[in-house]
C-alpha positions in Angstrom: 48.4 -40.7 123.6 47.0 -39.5 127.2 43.6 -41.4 128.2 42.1 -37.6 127.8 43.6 -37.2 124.0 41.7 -40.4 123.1 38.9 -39.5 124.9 38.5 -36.2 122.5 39.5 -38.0 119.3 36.5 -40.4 119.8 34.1 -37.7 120.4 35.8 -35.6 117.4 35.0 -39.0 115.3 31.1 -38.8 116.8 31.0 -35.4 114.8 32.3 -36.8 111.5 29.3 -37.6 109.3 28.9 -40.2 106.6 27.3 -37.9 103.6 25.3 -39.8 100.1 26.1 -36.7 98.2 23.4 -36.0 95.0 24.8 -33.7 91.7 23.7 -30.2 91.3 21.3 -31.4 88.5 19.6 -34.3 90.5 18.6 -31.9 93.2 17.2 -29.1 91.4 15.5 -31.9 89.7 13.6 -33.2 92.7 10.5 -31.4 94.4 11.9 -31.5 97.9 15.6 -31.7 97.4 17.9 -33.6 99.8 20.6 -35.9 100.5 21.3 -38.5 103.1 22.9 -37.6 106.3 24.0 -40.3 108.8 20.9 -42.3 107.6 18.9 -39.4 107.8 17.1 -36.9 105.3 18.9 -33.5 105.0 17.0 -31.1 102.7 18.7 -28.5 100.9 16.9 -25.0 100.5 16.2 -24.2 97.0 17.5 -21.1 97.1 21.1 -22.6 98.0 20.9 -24.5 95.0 20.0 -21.9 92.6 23.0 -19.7 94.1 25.0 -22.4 93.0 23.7 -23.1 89.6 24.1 -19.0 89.2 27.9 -19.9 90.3 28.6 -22.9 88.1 27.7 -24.2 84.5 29.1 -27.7 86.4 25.7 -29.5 86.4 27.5 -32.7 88.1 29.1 -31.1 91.0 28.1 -33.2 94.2 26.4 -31.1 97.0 26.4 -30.4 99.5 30.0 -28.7 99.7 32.7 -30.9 101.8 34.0 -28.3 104.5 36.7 -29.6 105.8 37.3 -28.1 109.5 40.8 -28.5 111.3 42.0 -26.6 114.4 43.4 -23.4 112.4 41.7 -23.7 109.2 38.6 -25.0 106.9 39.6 -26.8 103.5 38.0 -26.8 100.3 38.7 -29.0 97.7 37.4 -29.9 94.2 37.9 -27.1 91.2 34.1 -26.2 91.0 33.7 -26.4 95.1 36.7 -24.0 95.2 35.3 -21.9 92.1 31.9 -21.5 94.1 33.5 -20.7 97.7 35.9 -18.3 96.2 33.3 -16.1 94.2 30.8 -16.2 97.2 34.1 -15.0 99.7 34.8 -12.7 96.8 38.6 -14.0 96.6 40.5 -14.4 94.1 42.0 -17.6 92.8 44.7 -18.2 89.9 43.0 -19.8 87.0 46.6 -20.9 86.1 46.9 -23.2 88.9 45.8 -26.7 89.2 45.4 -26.9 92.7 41.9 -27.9 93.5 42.3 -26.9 97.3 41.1 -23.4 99.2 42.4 -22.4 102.3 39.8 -20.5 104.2 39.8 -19.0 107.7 36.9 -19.2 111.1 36.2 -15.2 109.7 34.9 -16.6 106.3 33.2 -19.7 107.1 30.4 -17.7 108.9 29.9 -16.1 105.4 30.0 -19.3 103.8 27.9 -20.6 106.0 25.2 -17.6 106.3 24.9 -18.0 102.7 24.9 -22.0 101.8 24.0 -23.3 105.6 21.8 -26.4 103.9 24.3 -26.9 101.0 27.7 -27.5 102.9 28.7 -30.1 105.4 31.5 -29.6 108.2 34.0 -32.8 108.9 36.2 -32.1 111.4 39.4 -33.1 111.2 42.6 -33.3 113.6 
């Protein structure tokens, strides 16, 4: 590895966040909802969490949504996080298979993100 490849890897690592996620029902339960974000408070708009209840009868789904981002992709995974990113993308997904991972592309994660900004987190990944 180059001086130059390390370089990037360490500042891809300063992007990478360490998330306390809450469940779906804890935050519509508190009066300001948030989570902890790198130490920090992170609130999550109420009306990102009501999309979400719309989307789910999962009460215990942790929020906000893991986006996973690598160079040619972002990846979803969890069966209710994949249920909720699919129906908001519109996309269709085999009920038949157990895979708990969605492949999504740059196009759609400006939807995702118009509509759940608060409620998902990018990691980057390499």
């Amino acid at each position: 590895m180059t001086m130059l490849e390390k370089i990037i890897k360490g500042i891809m690592k300063e992007f990478n966040v360490n998330v306390k996620r809450k469940t779906l029902k804890e935050l519509l339960n508190e009066e300001k909802p948030h989570v902890i974000i790198n130490g920090k408070r992170h609130r999550i708009k109420r009306r990102e969490l009501e999309l979400i209840d719309s989307l789910t009868s999962n009460k215990n789904i942790k929020l906000p949504i893991i986006l996973e981002v690598y160079e040619d992709f972002i990846l979803v995974k969890g069966k209710e996080e994949v249920k909720i990113i699919s129906k908001i993308l519109d996309k269709e997904i085999d009920i038949f298979n157990d895979d708990d991972k969605l492949y999504i592309y740059k196009p759609e994660l400006k939807i995702i993100r118009r509509e759940l900004p608060t409620a998902t987190q990018l990691i980057f990944k390499w």
